[in-house]
C-alpha positions in Angstrom: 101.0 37.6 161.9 98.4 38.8 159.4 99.0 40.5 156.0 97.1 43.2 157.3 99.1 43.6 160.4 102.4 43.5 158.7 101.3 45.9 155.6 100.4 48.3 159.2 103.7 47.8 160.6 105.9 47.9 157.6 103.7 51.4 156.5 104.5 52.9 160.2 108.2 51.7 160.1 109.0 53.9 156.3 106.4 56.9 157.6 108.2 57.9 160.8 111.6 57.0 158.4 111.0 59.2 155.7 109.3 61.8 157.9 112.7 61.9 159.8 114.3 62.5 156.7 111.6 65.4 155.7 112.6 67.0 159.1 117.0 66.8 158.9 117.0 70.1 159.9 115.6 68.8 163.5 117.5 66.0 163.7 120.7 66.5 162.4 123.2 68.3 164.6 124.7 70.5 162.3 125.1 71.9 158.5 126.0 68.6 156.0 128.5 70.6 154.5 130.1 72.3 157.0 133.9 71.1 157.8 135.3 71.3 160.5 139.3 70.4 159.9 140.4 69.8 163.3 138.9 66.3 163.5 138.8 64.2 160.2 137.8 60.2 161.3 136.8 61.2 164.8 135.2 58.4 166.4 131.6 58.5 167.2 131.0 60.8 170.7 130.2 58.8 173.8 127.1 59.9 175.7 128.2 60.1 179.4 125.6 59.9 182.6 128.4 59.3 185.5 131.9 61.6 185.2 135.3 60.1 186.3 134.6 61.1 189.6 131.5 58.3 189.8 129.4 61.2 189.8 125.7 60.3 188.0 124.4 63.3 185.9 120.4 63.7 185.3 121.2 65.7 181.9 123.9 62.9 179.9 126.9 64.9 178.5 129.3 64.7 176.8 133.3 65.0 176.6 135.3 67.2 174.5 137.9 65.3 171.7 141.7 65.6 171.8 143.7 64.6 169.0 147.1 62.0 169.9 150.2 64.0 169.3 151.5 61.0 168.4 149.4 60.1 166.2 147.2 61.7 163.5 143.6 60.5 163.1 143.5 59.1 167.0 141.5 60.9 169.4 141.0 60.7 173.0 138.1 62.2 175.3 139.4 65.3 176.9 137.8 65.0 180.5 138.6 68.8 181.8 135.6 70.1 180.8 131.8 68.4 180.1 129.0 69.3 177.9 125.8 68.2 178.7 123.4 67.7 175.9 120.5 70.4 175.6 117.4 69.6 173.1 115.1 71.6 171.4 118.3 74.2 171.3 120.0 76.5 168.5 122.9 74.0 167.8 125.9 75.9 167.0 128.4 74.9 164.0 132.0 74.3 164.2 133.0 77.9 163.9 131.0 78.3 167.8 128.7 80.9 165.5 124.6 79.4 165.7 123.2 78.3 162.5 119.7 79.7 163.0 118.3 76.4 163.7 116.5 74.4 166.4 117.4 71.5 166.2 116.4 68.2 168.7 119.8 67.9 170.2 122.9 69.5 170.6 125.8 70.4 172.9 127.3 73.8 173.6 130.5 75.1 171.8 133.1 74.4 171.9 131.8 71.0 172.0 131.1 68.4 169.9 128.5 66.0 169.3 129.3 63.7 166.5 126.8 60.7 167.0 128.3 58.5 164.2 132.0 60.0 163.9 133.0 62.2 161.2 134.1 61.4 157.5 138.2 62.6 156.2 136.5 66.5 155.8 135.5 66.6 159.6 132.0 66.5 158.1 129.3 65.3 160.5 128.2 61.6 159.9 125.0 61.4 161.4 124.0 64.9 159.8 124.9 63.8 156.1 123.3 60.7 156.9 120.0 62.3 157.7 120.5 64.8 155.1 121.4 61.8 152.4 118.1 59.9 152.7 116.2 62.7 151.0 118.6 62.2 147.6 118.4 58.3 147.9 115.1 57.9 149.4 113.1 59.9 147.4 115.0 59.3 144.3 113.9 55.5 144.8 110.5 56.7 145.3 109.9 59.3 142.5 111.7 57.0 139.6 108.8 54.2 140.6 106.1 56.5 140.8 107.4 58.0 137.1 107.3 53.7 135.9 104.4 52.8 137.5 103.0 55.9 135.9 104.4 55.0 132.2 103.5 51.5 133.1 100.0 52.0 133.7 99.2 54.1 131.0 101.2 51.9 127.9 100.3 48.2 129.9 96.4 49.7 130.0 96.7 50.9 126.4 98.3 47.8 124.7 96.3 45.0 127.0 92.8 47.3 126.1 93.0 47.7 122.3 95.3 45.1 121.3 96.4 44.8 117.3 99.1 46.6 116.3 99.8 49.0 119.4 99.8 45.9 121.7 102.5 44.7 119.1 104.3 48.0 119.1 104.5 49.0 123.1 105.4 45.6 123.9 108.3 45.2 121.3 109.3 48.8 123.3 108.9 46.8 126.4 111.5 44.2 125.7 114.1 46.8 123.7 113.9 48.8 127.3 114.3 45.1 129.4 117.5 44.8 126.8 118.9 48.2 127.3 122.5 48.3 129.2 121.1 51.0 131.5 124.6 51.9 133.4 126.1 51.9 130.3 123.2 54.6 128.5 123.6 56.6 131.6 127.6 56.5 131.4 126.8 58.2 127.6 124.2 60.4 128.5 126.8 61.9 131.4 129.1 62.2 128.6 127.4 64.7 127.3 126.8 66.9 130.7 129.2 69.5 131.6 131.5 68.1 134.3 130.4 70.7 137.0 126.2 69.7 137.7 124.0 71.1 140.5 123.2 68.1 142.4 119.1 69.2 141.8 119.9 68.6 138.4 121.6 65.6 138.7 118.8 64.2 141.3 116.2 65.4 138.2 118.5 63.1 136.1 118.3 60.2 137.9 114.9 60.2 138.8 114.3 60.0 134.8 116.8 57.8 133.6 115.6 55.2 136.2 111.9 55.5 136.2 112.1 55.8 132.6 113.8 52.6 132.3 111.7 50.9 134.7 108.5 50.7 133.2 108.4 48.1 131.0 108.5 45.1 133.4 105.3 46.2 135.5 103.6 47.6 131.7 103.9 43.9 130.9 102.2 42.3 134.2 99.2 45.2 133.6 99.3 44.0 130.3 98.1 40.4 131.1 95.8 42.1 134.0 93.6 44.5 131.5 93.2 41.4 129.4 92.3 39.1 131.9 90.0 41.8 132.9 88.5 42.8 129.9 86.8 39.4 128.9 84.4 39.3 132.8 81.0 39.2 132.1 80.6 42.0 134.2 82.7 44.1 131.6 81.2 42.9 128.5 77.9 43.5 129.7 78.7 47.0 130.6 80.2 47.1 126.5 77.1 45.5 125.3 75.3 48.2 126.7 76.9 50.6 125.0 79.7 51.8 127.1 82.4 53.5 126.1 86.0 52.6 126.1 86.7 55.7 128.7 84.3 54.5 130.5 85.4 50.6 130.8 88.9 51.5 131.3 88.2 53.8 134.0 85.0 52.0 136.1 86.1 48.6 135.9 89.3 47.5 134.0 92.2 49.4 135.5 90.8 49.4 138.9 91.4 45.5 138.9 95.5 46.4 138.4 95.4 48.3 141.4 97.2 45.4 143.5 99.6 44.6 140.9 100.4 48.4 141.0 100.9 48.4 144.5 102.9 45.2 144.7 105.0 46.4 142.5 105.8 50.2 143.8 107.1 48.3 147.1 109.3 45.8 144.8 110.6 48.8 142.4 111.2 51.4 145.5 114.0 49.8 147.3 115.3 48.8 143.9 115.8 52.1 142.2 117.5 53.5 146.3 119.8 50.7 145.2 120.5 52.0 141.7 121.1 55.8 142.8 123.1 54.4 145.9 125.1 52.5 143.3 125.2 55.3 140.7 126.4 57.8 143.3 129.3 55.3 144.8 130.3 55.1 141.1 130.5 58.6 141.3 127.6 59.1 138.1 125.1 60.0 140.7 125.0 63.4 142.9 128.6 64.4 143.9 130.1 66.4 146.9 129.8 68.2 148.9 125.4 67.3 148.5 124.9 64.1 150.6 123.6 61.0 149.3 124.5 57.3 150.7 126.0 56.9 147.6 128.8 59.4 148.0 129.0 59.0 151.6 130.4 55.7 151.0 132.8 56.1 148.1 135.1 56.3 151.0 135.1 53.4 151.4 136.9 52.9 148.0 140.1 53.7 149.9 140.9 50.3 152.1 142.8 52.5 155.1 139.2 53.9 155.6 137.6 50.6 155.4 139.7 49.1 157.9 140.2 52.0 160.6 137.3 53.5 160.6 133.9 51.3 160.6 131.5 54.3 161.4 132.1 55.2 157.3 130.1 51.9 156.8 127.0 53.0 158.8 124.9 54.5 155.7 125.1 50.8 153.8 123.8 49.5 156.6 120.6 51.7 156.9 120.2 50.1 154.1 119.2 47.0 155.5 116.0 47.4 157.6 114.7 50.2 154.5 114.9 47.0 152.1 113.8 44.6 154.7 110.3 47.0 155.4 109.6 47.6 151.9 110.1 43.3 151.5 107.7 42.8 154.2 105.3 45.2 152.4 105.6 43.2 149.1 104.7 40.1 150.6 102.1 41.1 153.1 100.6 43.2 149.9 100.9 40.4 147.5 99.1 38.0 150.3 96.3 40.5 151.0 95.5 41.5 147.5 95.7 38.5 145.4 94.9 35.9 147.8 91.6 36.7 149.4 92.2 40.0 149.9 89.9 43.1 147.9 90.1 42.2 144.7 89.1 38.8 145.4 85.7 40.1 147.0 85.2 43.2 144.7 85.3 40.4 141.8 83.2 38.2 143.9 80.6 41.2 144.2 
């Protein structure tokens, strides 16, 4: 398959993803937050299309949950009564009383429709799930666009003019590579009153990681803006009197582009790691605001580990996001460096 083609697919696969996660209050059933105490660890709910009768149903449905007498944390489908599934509805919460949503599925109260189980709290999975991608997600993505930002602007300055700045930004560049970042953030969270709003937390993260992060790609523009400041094209454009605004602008930082690019789909899936990890860790955004992080600190405890493998599901979303953005890096990295623009606008 072609770089081109797999840049295409890879692009489509993290648009639809993060537009799902834009529009949680569509997909997700109900409110992240809400509890509903009745059924901590319920099991994800089967979808049904033929009823213990043999009976095929057109609309699937679903059964109601009854917990074991005998046993607490063990439920078992309560066939008396079914609920099909309705989309495009007003999904109701646990309480029966309608949240003043529409979401794209849902099943009528007293019913339940938990797609992938509930967490100790009675909480939703699949909701906090969807919910969760806009912390870790878009955490990932701000902190890279904050170090590619940094990056650009200290690699362009130190590759451009050189002398003592070149010497200064790039001795910053190795003291931020040397930094113990976990162990800055553990002493900047010192500091913080126990109690933060999770927006402020998210804010924190976003700028302890992207400000971290930009000393790596600063030093690969670095060598790009001096590469690219000795063409012929660019030193005839100087010799005719252009300014430094000027060559930075029309023809040196245009050639870091790819670098740029490469590197956003290297650093994204990197930083999701970091707040994923942070928020595990329990330095990140805490309960009862969804992240993939928190969601599986429950996993901490090895009962839920072992009886309940539905509380794994938001590691392994992690796998195909990571795979996509990989699949980005390389197709970019092919297209970009080997034959791809830059080749032919140098070639031009």
């Amino acid at each position: 398959m072609s770089p081109r083609a797999r840049i295409g697919i890879s692009l489509a696969a993290l648009f639809m993803l993060h537009a799902a996660i834009l529009a949680a209050g569509i997909f997700a059933p109900y409110d992240p937050e809400a509890q509903d105490r009745a059924f901590p660890f319920a099991p994800p709910t089967r979808i049904h299309f033929a009823d213990q009768a043999g009976r095929v149903h057109l609309r699937p449905f679903v059964y109601g949950l009854a917990s074991r007498a005998d046993s607490q944390g063990t439920y078992d489908e309560d066939m008396a009564r079914t609920y099909p599934l309705r989309f495009f509805t007003e999904a109701a919460g646990p309480d029966g009383a309608a949240n003043n949503r529409w979401h794209l599925v849902g099943v009528e109260a007293p019913g339940r429709l938990f797609l992938l189980g509930t967490d100790g709290f009675g909480r939703d999975q699949f909701s906090r799930l969807v919910y969760g991608g806009r912390i870790s997600l878009f955490s990932g993505l701000l902190a890279a666009v904050l170090a590619l930002a940094l990056a650009l602007v200290l690699g362009g300055l130190a590759g451009f003019y050189g002398r003592w700045l070149d010497e200064v930004i790039m001795r910053g560049a190795e003291l931020f590579l040397a930094l113990p970042w976990l162990y800055c953030l553990l002493v900047l969270r010192a500091f913080l009153p126990l109690n933060v709003p999770a927006g402020q937390v998210f804010l924190l993260l976003v700028l302890v990681i992207g400000l971290r992060g930009w000393a790596r790609p600063a030093r690969l523009i670095r060598g790009v803006v001096l590469s690219a400041k000795e063409r012929n094209y660019v030193l005839a454009a100087r010799g005719f009197g252009a300014s430094a605004r000027y060559l930075l602008f029309r023809h040196i930082l245009p050639e870091t582009f790819g670098v740029i690019l490469t590197q956003a789909a290297l650093l994204i899936p990197q930083y999701i790691m970091a707040e994923v990890t942070l928020s595990f860790l329990g330095l990140g955004v805490g309960e009862p605001a969804p992240s993939w992080g928190n969601m599986l600190a429950a996993l901490q405890h090895y009962y839920v580990l072992a009886s309940y493998w539905w509380m794994c599901l938001p590691g392994l979303i992690l796998m195909p996001v990571f795979i996509a953005y990989y699949i980005l890096a390389n197709a970019l990295h092919e297209r970009l460096h080997f034959g791809g623009p830059i080749q032919l606008m140098q070639s031009t």
